[in-house]
N, C-alpha and C positions, 0 to 999 in steps of 0.2 A: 121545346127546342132550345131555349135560355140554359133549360137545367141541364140540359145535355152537352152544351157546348161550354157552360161554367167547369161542367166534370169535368171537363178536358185540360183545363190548365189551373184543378185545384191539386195543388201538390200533394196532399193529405188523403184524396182519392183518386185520383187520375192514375189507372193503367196505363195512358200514353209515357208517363212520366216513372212508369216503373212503382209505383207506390202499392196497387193492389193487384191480383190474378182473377181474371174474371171470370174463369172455369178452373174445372179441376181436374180437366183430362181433354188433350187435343186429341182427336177422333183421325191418327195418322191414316189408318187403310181407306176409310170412305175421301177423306179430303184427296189422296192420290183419286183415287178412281175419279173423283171430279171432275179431272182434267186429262180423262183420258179423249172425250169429243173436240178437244183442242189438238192432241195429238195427230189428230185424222188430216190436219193440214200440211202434216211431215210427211205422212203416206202417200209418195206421187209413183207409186212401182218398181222404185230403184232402190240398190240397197244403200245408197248414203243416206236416202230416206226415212229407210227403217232404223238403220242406225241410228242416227240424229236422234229419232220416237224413242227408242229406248235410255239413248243417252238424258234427253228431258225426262222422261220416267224417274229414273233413277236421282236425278239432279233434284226432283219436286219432291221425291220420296225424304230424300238427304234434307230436303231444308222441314220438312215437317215434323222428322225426329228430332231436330235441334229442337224445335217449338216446341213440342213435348215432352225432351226432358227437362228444358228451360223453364218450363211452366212449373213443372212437377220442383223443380230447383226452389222456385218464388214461393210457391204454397208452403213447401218446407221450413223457407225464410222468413214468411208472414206466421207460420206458427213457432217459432220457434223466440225463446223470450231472448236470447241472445244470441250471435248467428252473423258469419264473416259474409261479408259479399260474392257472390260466385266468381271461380278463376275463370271464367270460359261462360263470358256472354253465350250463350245457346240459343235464345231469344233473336237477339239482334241478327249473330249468324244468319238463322232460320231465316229471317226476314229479309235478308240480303238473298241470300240462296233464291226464296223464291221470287224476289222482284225480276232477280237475274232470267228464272225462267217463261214469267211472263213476256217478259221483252226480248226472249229469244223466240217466243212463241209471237206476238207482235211481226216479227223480220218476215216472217214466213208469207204475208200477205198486207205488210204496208213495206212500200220501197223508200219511201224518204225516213233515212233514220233518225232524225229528233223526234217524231212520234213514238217510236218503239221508248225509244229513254224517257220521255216523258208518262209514259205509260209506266214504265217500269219504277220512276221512281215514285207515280201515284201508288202502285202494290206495296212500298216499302213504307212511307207512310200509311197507308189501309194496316199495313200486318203491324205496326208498331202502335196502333189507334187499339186495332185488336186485341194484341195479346200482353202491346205493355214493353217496356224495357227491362232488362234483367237488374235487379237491386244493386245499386250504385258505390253503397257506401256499406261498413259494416253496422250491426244495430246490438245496441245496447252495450257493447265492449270499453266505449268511455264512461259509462256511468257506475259510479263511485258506491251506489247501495245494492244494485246487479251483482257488479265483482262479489263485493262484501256477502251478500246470500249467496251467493254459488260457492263461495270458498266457505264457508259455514255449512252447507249442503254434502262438500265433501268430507269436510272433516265428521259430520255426522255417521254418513254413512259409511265412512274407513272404521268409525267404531263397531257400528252394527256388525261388519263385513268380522273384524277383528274376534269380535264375539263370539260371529256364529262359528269362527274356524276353532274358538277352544271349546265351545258348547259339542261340534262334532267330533273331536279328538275324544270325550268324555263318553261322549255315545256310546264308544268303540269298548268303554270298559265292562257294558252292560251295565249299572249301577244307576237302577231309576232314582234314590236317594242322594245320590252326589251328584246329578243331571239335573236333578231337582231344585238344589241349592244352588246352580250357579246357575240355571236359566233365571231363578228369581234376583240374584246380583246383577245379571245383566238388563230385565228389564228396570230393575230402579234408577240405576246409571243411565240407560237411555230414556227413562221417564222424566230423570234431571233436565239431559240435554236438550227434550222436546220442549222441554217450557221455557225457552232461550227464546229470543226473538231473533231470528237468522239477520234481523235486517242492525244489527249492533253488533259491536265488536266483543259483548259478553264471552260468547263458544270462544274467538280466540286466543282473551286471555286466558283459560280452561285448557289450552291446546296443552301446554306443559303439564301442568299433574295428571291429564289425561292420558298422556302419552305414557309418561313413567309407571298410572295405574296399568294401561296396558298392556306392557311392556314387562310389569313384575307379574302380573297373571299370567301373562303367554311362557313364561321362563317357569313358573311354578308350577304349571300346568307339563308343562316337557319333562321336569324333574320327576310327578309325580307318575308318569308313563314311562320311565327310566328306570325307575324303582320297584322292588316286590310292594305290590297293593295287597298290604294287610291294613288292617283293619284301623291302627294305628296311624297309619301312614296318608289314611281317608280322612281320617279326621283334623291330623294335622293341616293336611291341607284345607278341607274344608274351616278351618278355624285362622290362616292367612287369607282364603282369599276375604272372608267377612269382613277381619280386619282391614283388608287395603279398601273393601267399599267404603266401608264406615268411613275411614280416614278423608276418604276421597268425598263423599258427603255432604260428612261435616265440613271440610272446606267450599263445597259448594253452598251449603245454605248459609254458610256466612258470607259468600260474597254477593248474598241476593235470590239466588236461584230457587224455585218454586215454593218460594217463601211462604209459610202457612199448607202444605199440603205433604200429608203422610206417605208414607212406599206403596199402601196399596193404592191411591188414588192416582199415584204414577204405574204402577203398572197396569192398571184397569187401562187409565187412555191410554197408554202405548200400547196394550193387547186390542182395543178400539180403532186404533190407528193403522195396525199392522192388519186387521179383517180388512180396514177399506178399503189397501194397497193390496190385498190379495184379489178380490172381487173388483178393482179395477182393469189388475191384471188379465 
C-alpha cells in the first residue's frame, strides 16, 4: 500500500503527475457500454428522458476519445527522444468530460446537490490517478548534446538523401560501370561521416566542404546528362568526381576522421549499417 501511494507523488513515475502512460490503448467502445446500466435511470417513459440518455451517451463517448487520443499523445511523447508538449490537453479534457457526466448521472437520483459535485469531482481525480495528466512541459528541446545529435543526424542524412538522387539520375544512363563508381564514392563519403560522433560538433565543422563537394557533384552530374555521353565524356566525369572525393578525404582524415581505417572498411560498415536499417524497416 506504501509502494502504491509513494508512486503517486513520485514525479519520475506517477501517472497522476503526467510522467508515465499506463496502458497503451483506452478500450473507448467497452468503457461506453459500461455506463449504459446507469443510463436506465434517464429512462422514465418521456422523451426528455431518452433524450437526456442519449445526450449522456454521447457526452461519455466524447470524454473517452479525448482519453484515448490523449493517451495515445503520451505514449508517443514517452517514446519519442525529443518531443513538444501536447497543444490540447486531451487527458485532462476527457477527465473533466467524464466527471461531468457522472455527476449529471448522480442528479438523477440524489436531490441534494453537493453530493452530485462531490461525487463528480471524486471521478475527476479517479480518472486523473488513472490515466495521468497529459505531459506538461517540452522534453529534451533545452538540452544542448539532443539539439547537437539531431542537427548532425540531419545533416547526415541530407547527404545520403543528396547521393541517392545523383546515384538515380545515373541509373537512368544504364551504365553499370559509371553507377558503379559513384555508388563506391558515395559509400566512402558516408563511411567518413558515420565515424563522426554525432554527439560533437566534428559533422559540423565538415558542413562546409560537404556542401561544396555536394553541390560540385550535383552540377557535374546535370552537365554530364546535358551532354552527348560518349565515351570521353564518362570518363571525364568519372575522373572529377574521384578527384572531389579524394580532395574531400583527404581533408577529412586530416581533421581526424576515421583515422587508421581504409575505404573498404568504410564501406563494409556503411553496407552493414544500411542492412540493419533495412531489416529494421
Amino acid at each position: 500500500m506504501d509502494v502504491q501511494a509513494n508512486s503517486l507523488v513520485d514525479y519520475n513515475n506517477s501517472a497522476a503527475l503526467g510522467k508515465s502512460a499506463p496502458v497503451h490503448n483506452v478500450p473507448v467502445g467497452f468503457m461506453v457500454l459500461a455506463t449504459c446500466p446507469l443510463i436506465l435511470w434517464l429512462l422514465d417513459g418521456t422523451v426528455a428522458g431518452f433524450a437526456s440518455a442519449i445526450l449522456i451517451i454521447g457526452l461519455f463517448a466524447v470524454g473517452m476519445v479525448f482519453l484515448s487520443i490523449g493517451q495515445k499523445n503520451h505514449l508517443a511523447y514517452d517514446q519519442a527522444e525529443v518531443a513538444a508538449r501536447p497543444r490540447v490537453p486531451f487527458k485532462l479534457l476527457g477527465s473533466a468530460i467524464v466527471a461531468l457526466v457522472v455527476g449529471l448521472l448522480a442528479t438523477a437520483k440524489i436531490g441534494l446537490p453537493t453530493v452530485p459535485v462531490l461525487i463528480g469531482c471524486a471521478t475527476f481525480i479517479l480518472c486523473l490517478v488513472s490515466f495521468g495528466l497529459d505531459p506538461m512541459r517540452d522534453k529534451g528541446l533545452n538540452n544542448p548534446v539532443v539539439r547537437l545529435r539531431l542537427a548532425n543526424q540531419r545533416l547526415y542524412q541530407n547527404c545520403e538523401d543528396r547521393f541517392e538522387a545523383i546515384l538515380a539520375d545515373l541509373h537512368a544512363l544504364q551504365d553499370d560501370d559509371l553507377s558503379g563508381r559513384a555508388r563506391t564514392i558515395s559509400d566512402t563519403i558516408l563511411g567518413l561521416l558515420a565515424t563522426v560522433d554525432f554527439e560533437t560538433r566534428t559533422l559540423q565543422k565538415m558542413s562546409g566542404p560537404l556542401e561544396k563537394l555536394l553541390s560540385k557533384m550535383e552540377a557535374e552530374t546535370d552537365a554530364l546528362l546535358e551532354r552527348e555521353l560518349s565515351l570521353f565524356e564518362r570518363r571525364k566525369y568519372q575522373t572529377k568526381m574521384q578527384a572531389l572525393a579524394d580532395a574531400f578525404e583527404a581533408r577529412a582524415r586530416k581533421s581526424g576522421i576515421a583515422h587508421g581505417r581504409n575505404s573498404f572498411e568504410l564501406q563494409a560498415d556503411l553496407l552493414f549499417d544500411r542492412m540493419q536499417r533495412n531489416r529494421s524497416a
